[in-house]
C-alpha positions in Angstrom: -40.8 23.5 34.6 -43.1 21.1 35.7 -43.8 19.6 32.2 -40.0 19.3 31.7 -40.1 17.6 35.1 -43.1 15.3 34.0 -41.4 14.4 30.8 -37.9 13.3 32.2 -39.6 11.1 34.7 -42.0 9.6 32.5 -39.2 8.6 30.3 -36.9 7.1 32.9 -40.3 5.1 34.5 -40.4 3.5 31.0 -36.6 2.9 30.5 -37.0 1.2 34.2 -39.6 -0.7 33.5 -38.4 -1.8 30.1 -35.1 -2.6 32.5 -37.0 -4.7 34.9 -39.1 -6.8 32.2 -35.8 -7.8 30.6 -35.1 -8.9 33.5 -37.9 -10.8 34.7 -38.1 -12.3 30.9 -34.0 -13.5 31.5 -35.0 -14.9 35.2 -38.0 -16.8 33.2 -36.6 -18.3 30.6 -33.6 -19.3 32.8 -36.2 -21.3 35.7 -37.8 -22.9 32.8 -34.5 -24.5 31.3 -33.5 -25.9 34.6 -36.5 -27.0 35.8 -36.9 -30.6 35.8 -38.6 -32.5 32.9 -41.0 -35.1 33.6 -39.7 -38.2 32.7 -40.0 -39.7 29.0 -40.0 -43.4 28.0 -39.2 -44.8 24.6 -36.3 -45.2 22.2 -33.5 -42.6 21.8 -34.5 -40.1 19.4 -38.0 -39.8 20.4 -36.6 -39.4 23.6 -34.4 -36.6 22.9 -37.2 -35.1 21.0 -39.4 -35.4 23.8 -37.4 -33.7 25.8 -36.7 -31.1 23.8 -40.4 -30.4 23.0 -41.0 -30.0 26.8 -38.4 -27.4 27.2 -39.2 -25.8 24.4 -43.2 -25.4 25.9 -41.7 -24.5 28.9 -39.7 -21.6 27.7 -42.4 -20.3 25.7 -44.8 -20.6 28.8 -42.9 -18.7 30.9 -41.8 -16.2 28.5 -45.1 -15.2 26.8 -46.1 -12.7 29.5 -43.0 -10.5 30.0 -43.1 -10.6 25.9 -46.4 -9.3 26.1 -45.4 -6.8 28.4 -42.3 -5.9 26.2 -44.4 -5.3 23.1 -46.8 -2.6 25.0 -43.7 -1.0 26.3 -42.2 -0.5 22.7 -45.6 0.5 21.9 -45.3 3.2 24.6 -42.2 4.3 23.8 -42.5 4.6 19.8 -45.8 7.0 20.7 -43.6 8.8 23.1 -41.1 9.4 20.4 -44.1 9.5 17.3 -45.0 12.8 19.5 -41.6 14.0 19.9 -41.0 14.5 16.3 -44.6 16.3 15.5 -43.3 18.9 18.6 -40.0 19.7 16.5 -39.7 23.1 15.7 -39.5 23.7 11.9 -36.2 25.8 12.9 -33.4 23.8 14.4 -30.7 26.6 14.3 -30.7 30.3 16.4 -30.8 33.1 14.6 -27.4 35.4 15.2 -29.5 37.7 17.5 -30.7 35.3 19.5 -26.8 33.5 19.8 -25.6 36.9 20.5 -28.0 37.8 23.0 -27.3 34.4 24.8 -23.9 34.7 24.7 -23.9 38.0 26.4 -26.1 36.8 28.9 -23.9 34.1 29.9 -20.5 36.1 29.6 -19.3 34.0 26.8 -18.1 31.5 29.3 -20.5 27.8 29.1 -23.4 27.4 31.4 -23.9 24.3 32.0 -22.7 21.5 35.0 -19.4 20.7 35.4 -19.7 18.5 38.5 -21.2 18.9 42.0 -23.6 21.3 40.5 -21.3 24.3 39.9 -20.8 26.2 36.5 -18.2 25.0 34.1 -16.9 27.9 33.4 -14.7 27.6 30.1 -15.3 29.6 27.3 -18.5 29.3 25.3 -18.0 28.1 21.8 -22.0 26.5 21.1 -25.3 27.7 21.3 -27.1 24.5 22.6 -30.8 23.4 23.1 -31.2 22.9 27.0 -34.2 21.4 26.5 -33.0 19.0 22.9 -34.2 19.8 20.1 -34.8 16.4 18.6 -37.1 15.3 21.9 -39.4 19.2 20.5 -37.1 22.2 22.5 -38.0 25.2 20.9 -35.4 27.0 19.1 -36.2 30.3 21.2 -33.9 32.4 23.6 -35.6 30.7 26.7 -34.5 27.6 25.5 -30.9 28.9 24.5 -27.8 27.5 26.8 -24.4 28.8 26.1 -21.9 25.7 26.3 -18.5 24.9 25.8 -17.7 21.9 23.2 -16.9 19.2 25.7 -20.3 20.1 27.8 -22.1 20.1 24.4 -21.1 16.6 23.5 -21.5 15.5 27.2 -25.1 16.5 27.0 -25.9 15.0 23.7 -30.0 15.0 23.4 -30.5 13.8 26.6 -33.3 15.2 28.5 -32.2 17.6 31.5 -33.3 16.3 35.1 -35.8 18.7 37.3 -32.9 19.1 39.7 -30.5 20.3 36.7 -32.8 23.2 35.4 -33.2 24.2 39.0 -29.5 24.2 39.5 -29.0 26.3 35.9 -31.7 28.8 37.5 -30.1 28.7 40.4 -26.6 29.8 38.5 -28.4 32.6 36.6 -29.5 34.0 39.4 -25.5 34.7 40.3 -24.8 36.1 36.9 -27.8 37.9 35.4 -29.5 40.8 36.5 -32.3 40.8 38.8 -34.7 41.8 36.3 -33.7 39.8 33.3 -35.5 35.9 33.3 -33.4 33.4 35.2 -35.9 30.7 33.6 -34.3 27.7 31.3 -35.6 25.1 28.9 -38.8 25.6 26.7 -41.0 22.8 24.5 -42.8 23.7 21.4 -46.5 23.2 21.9 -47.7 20.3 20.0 -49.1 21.1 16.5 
C-alpha cells in the first residue's frame, strides 16, 4: 500500500507543480508586456520596431526560466510514464477463474465508491484493474475489482488515492470472510 500511496502522490506533486509553472510562466509573460518601455527616439518605423524589439527581449527574459523549468518537468513526467509501460503486464485480460473467483468474492454486486465512501452496490458487470493496468497493475486476483459499467468508466486509468484503497479494504472487511485477504491493488515489479 505504501508504494501505491507513493505513486499517487508523486504524480499529483508533478501535475501541481506543472500547474504552478504555467502559472508563474502566464504571470511572467503578462508583467513583461505591461511593463513600461524605455523611451525610443527616431522616425516612425524604427520606432515601432524599437519598441517591439524591447518587448519582445522582455518576454523572452522573463519567460526563459519557467520554460526551463517546464522542459525538466516533461522530462519527469515522460520517465514516469517511459517506466509505466516497461511495468505492464504481458496479460491485460483475467483469466475466467480469476473473474469468477472475484465476482463471488464481491457478490456480483460493484465494489467500488459511489460517494461519501460507501459501496455502490449495483450489479457487477466488469472485472476492472483497481490499480490500471496501463500505469503497470498486475492482472492478478489481488488486483481484481468487481465494478459496475458506470463506476468502470468513472474510474478510467486513473490512479486510486491512499484513502480509496483504505476505504475498499475497509468495505471488504464487511463482506468477505475473516480469513480471506481484504487487501486491494497490486503493481507488477519492474522487469
Amino acid at each position: 500500500m505504501q508504494e501505491l500511496g507513493r505513486i499517487y502522490w508523486t504524480r499529483q506533486g508533478l501535475r501541481l507543480a506543472y500547474s504552478a509553472v504555467l502559472i508563474w510562466l502566464a504571470v511572467s509573460v503578462m508583467t513583461a508586456l505591461t511593463a513600461k518601455a524605455a523611451p525610443v527616439s527616431g522616425a516612425g518605423s524604427s520606432v515601432a520596431a524599437g519598441v517591439l524589439r524591447g518587448m519582445f527581449d522582455r518576454v523572452v527574459s522573463a519567460a526563459a526560466l519557467p520554460l526551463v523549468v517546464v522542459v525538466v518537468l516533461g522530462i519527469a513526467a515522460a520517465v514516469v510514464s517511459r517506466r509505466d509501460m516497461r511495468r505492464r503486464d504481458p496479460v491485460r485480460r483475467f483469466t475466467r477463474q480469476q473473474r469468477r473467483e472475484g465476482m463471488a468474492r464481491a457478490n456480483g454486486l460493484c465494489e467500488l465508491e459511489a460517494g461519501f465512501g460507501r459501496r455502490c452496490g449495483r450489479p457487477a458487470e466488469h472485472g476492472d484493474h483497481f490499480y490500471p493496468w496501463s500505469k503497470g497493475g498486475s492482472t492478478s486476483l489481488q488486483n481484481f475489482v468487481a465494478a459496475c459499467a458506470r463506476c468502470n468508466r468513472a474510474k478510467r486509468a486513473n490512479i486510486p488515492s491512499p484513502g480509496q484503497q483504505r476505504r475498499m479494504e475497509r468495505r471488504r472487511r464487511e463482506y468477505l470472510p475473516p480469513s480471506s485477504s481484504i487487501s486491494v491493488g497490486e503493481r507488477r515489479p519492474l522487469s
